[in-house]
C-alpha positions as CSV (number, residue, x, y, z in Angstrom):
1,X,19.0,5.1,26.8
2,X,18.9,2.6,29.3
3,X,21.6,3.6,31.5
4,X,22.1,7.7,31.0
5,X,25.2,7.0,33.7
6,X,27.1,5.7,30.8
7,X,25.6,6.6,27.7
8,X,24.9,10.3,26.7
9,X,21.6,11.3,25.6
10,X,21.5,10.7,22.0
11,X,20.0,14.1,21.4
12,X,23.0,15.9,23.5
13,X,25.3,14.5,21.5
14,X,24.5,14.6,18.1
15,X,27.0,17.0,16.8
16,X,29.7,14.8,18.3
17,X,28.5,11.6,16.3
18,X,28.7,12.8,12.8
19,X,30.4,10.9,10.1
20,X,31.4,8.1,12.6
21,X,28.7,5.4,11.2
22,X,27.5,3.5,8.5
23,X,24.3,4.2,6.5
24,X,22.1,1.2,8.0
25,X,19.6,-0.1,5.9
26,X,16.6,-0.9,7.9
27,X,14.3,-2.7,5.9
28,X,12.2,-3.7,9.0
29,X,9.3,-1.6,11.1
30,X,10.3,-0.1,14.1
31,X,11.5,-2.1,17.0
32,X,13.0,-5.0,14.8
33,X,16.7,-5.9,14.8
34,X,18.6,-3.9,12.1
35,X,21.0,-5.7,9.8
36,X,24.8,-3.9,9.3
37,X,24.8,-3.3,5.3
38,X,27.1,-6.3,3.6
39,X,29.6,-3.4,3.0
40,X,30.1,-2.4,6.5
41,X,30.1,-6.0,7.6
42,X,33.0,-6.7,5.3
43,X,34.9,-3.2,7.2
44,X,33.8,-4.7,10.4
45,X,35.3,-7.7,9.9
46,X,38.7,-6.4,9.3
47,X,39.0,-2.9,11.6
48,X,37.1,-3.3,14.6
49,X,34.9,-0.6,15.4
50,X,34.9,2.0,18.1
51,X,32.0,2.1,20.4
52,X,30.8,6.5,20.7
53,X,29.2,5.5,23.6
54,X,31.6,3.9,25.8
55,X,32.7,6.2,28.7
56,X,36.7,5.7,27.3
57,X,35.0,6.6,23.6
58,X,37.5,9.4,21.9
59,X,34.7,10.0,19.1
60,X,37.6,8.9,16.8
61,X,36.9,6.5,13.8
62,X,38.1,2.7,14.2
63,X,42.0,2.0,12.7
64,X,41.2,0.7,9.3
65,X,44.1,-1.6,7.2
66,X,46.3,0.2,4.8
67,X,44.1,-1.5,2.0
68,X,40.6,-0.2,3.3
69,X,42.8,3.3,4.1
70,X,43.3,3.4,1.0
71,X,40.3,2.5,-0.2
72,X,39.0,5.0,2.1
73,X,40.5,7.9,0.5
74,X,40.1,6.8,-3.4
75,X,36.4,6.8,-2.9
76,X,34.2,9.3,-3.4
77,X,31.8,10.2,-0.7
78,X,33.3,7.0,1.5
79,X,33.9,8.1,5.0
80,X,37.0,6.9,7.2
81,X,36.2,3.5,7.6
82,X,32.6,2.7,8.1
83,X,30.8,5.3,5.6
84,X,29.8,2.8,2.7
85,X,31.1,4.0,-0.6
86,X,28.8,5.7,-3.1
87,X,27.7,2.6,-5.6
88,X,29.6,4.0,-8.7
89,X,31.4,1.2,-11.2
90,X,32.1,-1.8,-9.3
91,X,29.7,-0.9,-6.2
92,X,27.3,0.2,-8.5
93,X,27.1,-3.6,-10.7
94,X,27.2,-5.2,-7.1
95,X,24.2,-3.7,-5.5
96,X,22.4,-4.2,-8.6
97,X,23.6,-8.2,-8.6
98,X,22.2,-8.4,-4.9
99,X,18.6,-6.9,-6.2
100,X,18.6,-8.9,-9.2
101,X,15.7,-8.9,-11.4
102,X,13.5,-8.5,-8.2
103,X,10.7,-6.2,-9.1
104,X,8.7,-3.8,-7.6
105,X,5.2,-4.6,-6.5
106,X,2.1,-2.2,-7.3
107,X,2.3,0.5,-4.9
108,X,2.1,4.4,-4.8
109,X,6.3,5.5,-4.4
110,X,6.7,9.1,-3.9
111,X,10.0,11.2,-3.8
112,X,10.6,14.7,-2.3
113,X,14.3,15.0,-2.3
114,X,15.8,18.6,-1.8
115,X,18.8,19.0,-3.9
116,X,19.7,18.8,-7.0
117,X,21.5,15.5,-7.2
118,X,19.2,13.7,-5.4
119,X,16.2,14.8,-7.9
120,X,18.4,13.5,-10.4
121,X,18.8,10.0,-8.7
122,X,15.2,10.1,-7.6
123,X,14.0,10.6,-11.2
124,X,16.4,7.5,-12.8
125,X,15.1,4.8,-9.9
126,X,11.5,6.0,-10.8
127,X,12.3,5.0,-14.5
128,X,14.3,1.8,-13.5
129,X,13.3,-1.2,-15.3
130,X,12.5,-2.8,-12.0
131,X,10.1,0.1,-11.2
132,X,7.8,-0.9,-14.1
133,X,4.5,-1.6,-11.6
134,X,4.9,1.0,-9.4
135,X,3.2,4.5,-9.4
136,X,6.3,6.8,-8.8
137,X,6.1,10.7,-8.2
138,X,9.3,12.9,-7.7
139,X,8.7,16.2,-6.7
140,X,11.0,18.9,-4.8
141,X,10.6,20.2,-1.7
142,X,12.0,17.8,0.8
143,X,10.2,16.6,4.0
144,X,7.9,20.2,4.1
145,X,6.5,19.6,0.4
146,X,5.9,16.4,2.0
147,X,3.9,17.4,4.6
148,X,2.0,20.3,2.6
149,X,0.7,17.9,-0.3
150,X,-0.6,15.4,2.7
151,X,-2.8,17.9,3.9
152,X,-4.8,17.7,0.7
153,X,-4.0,14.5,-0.5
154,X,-3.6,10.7,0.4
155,X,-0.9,8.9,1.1
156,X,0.8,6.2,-0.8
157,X,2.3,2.9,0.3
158,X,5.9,4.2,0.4
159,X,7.4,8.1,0.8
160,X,10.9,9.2,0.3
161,X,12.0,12.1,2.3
162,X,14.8,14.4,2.1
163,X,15.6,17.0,5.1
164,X,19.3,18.9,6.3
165,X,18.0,19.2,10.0
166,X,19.2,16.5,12.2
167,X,18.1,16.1,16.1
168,X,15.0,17.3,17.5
169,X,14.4,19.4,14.2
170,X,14.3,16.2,12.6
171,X,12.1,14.6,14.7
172,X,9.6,17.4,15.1
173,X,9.0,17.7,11.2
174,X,8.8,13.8,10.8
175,X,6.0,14.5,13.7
176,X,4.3,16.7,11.7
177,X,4.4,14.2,8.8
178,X,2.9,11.7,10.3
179,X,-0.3,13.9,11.4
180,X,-1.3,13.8,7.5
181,X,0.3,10.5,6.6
182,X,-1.9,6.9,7.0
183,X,-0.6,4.4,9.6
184,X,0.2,1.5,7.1
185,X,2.5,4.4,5.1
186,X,6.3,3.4,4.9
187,X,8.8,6.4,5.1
188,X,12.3,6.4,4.5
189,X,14.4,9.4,5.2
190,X,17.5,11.3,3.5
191,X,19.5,13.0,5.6
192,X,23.2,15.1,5.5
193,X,24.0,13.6,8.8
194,X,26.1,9.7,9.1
195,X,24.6,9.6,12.8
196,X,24.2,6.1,14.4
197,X,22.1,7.9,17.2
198,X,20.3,9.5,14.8
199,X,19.5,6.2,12.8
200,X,18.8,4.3,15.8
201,X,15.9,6.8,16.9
202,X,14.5,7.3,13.5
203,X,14.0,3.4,13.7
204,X,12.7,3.5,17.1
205,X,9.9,6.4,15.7
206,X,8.8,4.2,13.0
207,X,10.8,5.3,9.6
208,X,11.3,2.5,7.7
209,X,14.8,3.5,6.2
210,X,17.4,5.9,6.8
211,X,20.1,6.9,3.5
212,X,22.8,9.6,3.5
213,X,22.9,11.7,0.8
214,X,24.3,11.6,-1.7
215,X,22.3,8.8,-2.4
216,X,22.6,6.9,-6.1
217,X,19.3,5.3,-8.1
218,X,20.6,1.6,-7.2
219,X,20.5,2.3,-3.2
220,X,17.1,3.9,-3.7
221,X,15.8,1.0,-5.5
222,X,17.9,-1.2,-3.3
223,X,15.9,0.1,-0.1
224,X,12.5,-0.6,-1.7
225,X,13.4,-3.9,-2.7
226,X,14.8,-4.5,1.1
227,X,11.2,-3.2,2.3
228,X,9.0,-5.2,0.1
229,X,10.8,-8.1,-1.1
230,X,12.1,-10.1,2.3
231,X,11.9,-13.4,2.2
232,X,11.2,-13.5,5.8
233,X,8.1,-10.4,6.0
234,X,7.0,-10.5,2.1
235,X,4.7,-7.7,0.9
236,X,0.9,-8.4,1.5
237,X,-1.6,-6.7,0.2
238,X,-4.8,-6.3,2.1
239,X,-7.8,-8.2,0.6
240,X,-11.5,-7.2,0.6
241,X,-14.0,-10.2,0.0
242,X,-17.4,-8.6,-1.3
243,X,-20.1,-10.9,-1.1
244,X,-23.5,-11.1,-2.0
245,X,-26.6,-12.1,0.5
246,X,-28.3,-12.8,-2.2
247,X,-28.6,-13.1,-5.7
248,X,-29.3,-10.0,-7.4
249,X,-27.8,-8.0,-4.5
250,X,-25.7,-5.4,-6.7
251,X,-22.4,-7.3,-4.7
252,X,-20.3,-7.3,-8.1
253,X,-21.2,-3.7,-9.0
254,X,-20.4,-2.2,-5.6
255,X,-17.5,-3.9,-5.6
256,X,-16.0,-2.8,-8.7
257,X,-17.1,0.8,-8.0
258,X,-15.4,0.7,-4.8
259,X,-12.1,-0.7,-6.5
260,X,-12.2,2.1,-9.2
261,X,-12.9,4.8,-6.1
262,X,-10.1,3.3,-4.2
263,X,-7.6,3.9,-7.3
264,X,-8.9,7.0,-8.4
265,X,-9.8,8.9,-5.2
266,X,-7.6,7.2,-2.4
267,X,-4.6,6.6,-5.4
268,X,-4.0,3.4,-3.9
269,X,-3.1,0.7,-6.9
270,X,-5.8,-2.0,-6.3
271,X,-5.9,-5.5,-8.1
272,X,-9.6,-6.4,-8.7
273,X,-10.3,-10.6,-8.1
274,X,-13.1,-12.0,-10.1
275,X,-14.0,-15.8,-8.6
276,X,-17.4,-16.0,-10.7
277,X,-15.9,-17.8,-13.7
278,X,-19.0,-18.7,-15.2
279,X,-21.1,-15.5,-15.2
280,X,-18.4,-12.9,-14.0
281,X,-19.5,-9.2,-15.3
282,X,-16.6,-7.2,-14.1
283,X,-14.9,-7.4,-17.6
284,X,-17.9,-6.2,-18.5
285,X,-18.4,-3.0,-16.3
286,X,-14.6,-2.0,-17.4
287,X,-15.2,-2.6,-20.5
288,X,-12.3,-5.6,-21.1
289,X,-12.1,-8.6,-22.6
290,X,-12.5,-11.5,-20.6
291,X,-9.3,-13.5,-20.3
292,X,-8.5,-17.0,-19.7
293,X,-6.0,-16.0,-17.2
294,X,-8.2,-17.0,-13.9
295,X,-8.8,-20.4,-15.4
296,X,-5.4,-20.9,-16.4
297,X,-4.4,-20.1,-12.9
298,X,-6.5,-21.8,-10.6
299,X,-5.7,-25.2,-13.1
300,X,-1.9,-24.8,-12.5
301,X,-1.3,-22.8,-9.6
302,X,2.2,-23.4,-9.3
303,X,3.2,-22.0,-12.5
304,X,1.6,-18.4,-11.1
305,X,4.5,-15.9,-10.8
306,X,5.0,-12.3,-10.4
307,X,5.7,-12.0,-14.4
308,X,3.0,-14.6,-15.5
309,X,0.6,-12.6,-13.5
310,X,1.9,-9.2,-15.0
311,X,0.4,-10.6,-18.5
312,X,-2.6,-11.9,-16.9
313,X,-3.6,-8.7,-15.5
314,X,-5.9,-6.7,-17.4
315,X,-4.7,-3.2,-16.9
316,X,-8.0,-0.5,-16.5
317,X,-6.6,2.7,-15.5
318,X,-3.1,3.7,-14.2
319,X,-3.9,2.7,-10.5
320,X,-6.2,-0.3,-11.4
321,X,-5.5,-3.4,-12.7
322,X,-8.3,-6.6,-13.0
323,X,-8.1,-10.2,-12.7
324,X,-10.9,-11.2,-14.5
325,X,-13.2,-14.1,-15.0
326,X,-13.2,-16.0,-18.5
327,X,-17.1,-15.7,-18.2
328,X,-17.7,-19.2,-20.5
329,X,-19.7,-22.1,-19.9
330,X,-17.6,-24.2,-22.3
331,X,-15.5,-26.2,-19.7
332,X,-15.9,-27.0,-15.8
333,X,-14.6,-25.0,-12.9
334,X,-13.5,-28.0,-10.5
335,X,-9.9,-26.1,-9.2
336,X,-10.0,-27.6,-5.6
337,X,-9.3,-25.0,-2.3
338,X,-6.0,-25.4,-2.3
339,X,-5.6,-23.8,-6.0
340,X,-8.0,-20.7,-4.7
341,X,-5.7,-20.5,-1.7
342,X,-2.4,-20.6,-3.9
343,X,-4.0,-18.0,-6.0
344,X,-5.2,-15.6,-3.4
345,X,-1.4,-15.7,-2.1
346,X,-0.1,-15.4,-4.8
347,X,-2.2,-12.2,-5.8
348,X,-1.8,-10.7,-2.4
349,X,1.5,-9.7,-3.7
350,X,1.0,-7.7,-6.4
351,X,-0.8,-4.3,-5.0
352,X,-1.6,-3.4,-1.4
353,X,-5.6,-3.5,-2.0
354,X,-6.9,-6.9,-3.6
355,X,-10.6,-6.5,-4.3
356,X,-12.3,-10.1,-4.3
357,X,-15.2,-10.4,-6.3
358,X,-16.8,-13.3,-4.7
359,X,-20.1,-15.1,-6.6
360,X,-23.4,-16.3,-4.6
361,X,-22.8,-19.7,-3.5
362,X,-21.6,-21.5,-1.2
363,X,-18.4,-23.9,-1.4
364,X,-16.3,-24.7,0.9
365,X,-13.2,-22.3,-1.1
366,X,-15.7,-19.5,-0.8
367,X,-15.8,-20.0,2.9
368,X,-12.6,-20.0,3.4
369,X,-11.7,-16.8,1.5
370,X,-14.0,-15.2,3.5
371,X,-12.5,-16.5,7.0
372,X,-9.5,-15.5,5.3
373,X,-10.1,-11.8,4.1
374,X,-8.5,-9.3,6.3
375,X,-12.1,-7.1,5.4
376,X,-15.5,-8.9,4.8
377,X,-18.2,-7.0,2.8
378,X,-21.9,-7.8,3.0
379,X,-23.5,-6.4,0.2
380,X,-27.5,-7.1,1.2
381,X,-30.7,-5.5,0.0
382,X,-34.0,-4.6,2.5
383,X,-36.3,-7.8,1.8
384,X,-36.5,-10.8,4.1
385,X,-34.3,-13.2,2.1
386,X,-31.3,-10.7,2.8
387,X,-31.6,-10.4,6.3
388,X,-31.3,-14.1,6.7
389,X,-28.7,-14.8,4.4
390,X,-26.8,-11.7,6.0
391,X,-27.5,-13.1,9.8
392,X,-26.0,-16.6,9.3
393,X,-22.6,-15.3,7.2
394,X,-22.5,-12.6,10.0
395,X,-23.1,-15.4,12.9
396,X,-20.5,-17.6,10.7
397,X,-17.6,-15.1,10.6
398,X,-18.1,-14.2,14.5
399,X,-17.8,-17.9,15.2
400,X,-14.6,-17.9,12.6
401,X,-13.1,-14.7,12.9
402,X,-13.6,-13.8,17.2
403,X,-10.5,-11.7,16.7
404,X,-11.4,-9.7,14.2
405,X,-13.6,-7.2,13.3
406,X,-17.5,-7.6,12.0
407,X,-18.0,-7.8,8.6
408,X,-19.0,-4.6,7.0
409,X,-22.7,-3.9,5.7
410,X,-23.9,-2.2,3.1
411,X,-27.7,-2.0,2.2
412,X,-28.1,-1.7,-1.9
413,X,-31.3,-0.8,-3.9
414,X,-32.7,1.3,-0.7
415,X,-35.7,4.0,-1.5
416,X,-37.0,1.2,-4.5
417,X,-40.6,3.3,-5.9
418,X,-43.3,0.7,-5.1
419,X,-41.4,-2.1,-2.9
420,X,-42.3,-2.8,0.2
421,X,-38.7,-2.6,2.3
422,X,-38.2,-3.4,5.8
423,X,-36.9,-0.2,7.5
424,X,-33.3,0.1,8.0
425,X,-33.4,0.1,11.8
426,X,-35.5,-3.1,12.0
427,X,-32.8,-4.6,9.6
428,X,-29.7,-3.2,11.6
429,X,-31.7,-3.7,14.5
430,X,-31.9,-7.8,13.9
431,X,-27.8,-7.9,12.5
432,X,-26.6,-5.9,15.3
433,X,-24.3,-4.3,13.1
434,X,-25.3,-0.6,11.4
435,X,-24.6,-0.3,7.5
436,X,-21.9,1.6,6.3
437,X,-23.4,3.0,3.2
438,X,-26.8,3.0,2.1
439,X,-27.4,3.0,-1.6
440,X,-30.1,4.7,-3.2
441,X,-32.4,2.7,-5.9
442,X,-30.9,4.4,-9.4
443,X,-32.1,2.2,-12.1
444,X,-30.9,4.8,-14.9
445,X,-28.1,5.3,-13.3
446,X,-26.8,1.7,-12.4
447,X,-28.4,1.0,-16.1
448,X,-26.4,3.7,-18.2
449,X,-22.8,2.9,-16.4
450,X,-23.6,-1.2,-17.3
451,X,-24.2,-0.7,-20.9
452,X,-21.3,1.9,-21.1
453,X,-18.6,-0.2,-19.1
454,X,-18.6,3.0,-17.2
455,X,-18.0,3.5,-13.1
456,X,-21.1,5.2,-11.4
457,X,-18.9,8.1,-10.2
458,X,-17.9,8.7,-14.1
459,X,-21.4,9.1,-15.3
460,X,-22.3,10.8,-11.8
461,X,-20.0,12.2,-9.9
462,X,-22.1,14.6,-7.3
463,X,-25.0,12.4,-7.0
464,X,-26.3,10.7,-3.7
465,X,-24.7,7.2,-5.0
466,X,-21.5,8.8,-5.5
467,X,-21.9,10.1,-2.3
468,X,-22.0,7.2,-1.1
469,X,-19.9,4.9,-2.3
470,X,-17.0,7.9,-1.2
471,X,-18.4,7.4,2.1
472,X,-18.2,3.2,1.3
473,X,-14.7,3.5,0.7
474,X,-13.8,5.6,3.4
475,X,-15.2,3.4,5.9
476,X,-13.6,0.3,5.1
477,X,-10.0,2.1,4.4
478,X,-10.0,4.7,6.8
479,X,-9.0,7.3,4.7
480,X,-10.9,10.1,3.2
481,X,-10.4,11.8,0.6
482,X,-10.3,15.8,0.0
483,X,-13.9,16.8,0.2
484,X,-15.6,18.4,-3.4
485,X,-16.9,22.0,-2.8
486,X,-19.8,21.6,-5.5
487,X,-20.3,24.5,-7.4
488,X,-23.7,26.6,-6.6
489,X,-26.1,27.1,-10.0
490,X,-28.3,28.9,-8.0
491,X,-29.0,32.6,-8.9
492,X,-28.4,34.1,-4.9
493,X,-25.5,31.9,-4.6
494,X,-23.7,32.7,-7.3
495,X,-24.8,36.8,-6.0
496,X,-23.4,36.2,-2.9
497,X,-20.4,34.6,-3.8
498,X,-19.4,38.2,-5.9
């Protein structure tokens, strides 16, 4: 606290604080102003309420009217005058009115509650209606299960965590949490305790949310919707422009394997953007039918919602979704910048990884998604005409982005039998930037996942180009996945494991 002569440390006091406050809903990061739920707001405005740390403070809960005394006592769960009644019946059709049909954008939603009731609610706002698009996992355990499955596992966009300690306790196992959570991961905490201390340093450590059990399935989905549907700090995913140097470069195909390894090994729901509307292939490599829906978007980008982009989607596993090109030649592409832009926007909102899929040429839309793109790709192979190309879109984006970081590299179709290559430290050497992957030449490989609309880590999982592209995706994300003990075929291996 600011002024320990008149305010108690929050810690000391905790005991002393309980059932005295409202449960806050956050909805911002940490550091932000909070926002008094609409229920509280309407108790504050007719009981004033008593301030725990004022010197003169009794700890005794604000006078309340005989209506909201009442009121207090007919409700289940409602404290004396500030604890916001459990959304049953009325409450219940009211918290659902203030959500409305607001949906749920494609993100990774896990639950750990710790009690039986709260599995209960946990399990109903995973199969809410309005939880359609997201990837939702309840499992018991509370905050420890938590932090045991993150040890082995990645994190998702959003965690619910359940916990009886309060204080210090509290704080040290949310400590250990974030150890094996990712810094962009939103956490939102169930506790016993109705602690305005409490809340206030939770907010001030980062957690996204505090709730007090018992908590219903409308407040849970109420809380996500607060997180990733205000107006004034709307969900954005981040977007990853993949580009070619060159024609021929293998962009397309990296970036598609790296979407499907960012699903399937990070489990983070990715939306895949294909901008080549002529000659796009990544219908192809997932083995979907092109749609019309790019076309139909970029020509009336207004019309783009969150439900008209639902059916435009091509869903290609559970985690993945693709946006994909109509690959015809029997109409003209002319959709100015402004409709790519729209788009993009627009798209940005429906997962928290958008893979863009960008062709090889130059316009002035393609330039500007790539200023844009919070991650650049350069997807270049080791000939001469690469190392140009890749120079001036490197020089470019310094010029464009100087606050951001270089544009990744990767070098494709290394190790080619018979092709003379300039080395790889000549070719960093001259870029000034060092590849983050190098990609073997696999022609069989690369071949046999084309013609089956298979991913390279399907038809080859422990293979140097798998390898690879897991060490691709972790570069760019951040985040690695649990490392693969391979199994040993050898004879002495085998002997030495018995």
């Amino acid at each position: 606290m600011a002024n320990p002569a008149k305010h108690n440390d929050p810690f000391d006091s905790l005991d002393d604080l309980d059932d005295e406050f409202v449960d806050y809903r956050a909805g911002r990061g940490a550091g932000d102003d909070y926002a008094v739920d609409s229920y509280a707001a309407q108790y504050a405005a007719q009981a004033p309420m008593a301030d725990p740390f004022a010197e003169d403070s009794d700890d005794e809960p604000a006078d309340l009217s005989p209506d909201l005394q009442r009121q207090a006592l007919a409700t289940p769960g409602a404290s004396l005058g500030l604890r916001e009644p459990l959304p049953t019946g009325l409450h219940a059709s009211r918290e659902a009115d203030e959500i409305g049909a607001i949906s749920i954008p494609r993100i990774g939603i896990h639950f750990f509650p710790d009690s039986e009731a709260s599995v209960a609610a946990c399990d109903a706002a995973a199969l809410d209606r309005r939880m359609a698009r997201a990837q939702s996992l309840v499992r018991r355990g509370g905050i420890q299960e938590a932090i045991d499955t993150y040890r082995n596992e990645p994190t998702p966009s959003l965690i619910f965590v359940e916990s009886q300690s309060r204080g210090r306790d509290l704080l040290d196992q949310l400590d250990q949490l974030a150890e094996v959570c990712d810094a962009n991961t939103k956490v939102v905490v169930i506790g016993a305790h109705n602690d305005i201390s409490l809340y206030r340093e939770l907010i001030r450590q980062g957690v996204s949310d505090y709730m007090v059990a018992p908590v219903q399935p409308i407040q849970l989905i109420k809380s996500i919707a607060t997180l990733y549907n205000d107006p004034e700090t709307p969900f954005v995913g981040r977007t990853i422009a993949f580009v070619g140097a060159r024609g021929g470069a293998g962009s397309s195909s990296i970036a598609h394997n790296f979407a499907y390894n960012l699903s399937e090994q990070m489990q983070a729901n990715t939306v895949i953007v294909d901008y080549d509307l002529p000659f796009g292939t990544a219908g192809l490599d997932f083995n979907q039918d092109p749609l019309q829906g790019m076309a139909e978007a970029l020509n009336e980008p207004d019309r783009l919602d969150s439900v008209l982009l639902d059916r435009m989607l091509a869903k290609c596993t559970d985690r993945l979704s693709l946006f994909s090109a109509p690959a015809a030649l029997d109409q003209d592409y002319t959709a100015d910048q402004d409709a790519y832009d729209e788009v993009t926007r627009k798209v940005r909102a429906a997962a928290p990884y958008i893979v863009m899929d960008l062709p090889h040429l130059w316009s002035p839309w393609l330039k500007a998604n790539l200023i844009a793109a919070d991650e650049v790709v350069i997807v270049a192979t080791p000939d001469l005409a690469s190392l140009r190309n890749a120079k001036n879109i490197i020089d470019l984006l310094r010029h464009s982005r100087p606050n951001d970081a270089a544009p990744k590299l990767v070098l494709n179709q290394t190790e080619t039998p018979g092709r003379p290559e300039i080395p790889v430290k000549d070719f960093t050497a001259a870029l000034g930037i060092e590849p983050c992957a190098l990609i073997p030449f696999d022609a069989k490989l690369f071949g046999q996942a084309s013609n089956n609309g298979q991913m390279l880590n399907e038809v080859a999982p422990a293979g140097k180009v798998a390898d690879a592209m897991a060490q691709l995706t972790a570069r760019i994300t951040g985040r690695n996945p649990e490392p693969k003990t391979r199994k040993s075929s050898s004879f002495l291996g085998n002997l030495f494991k018995k």
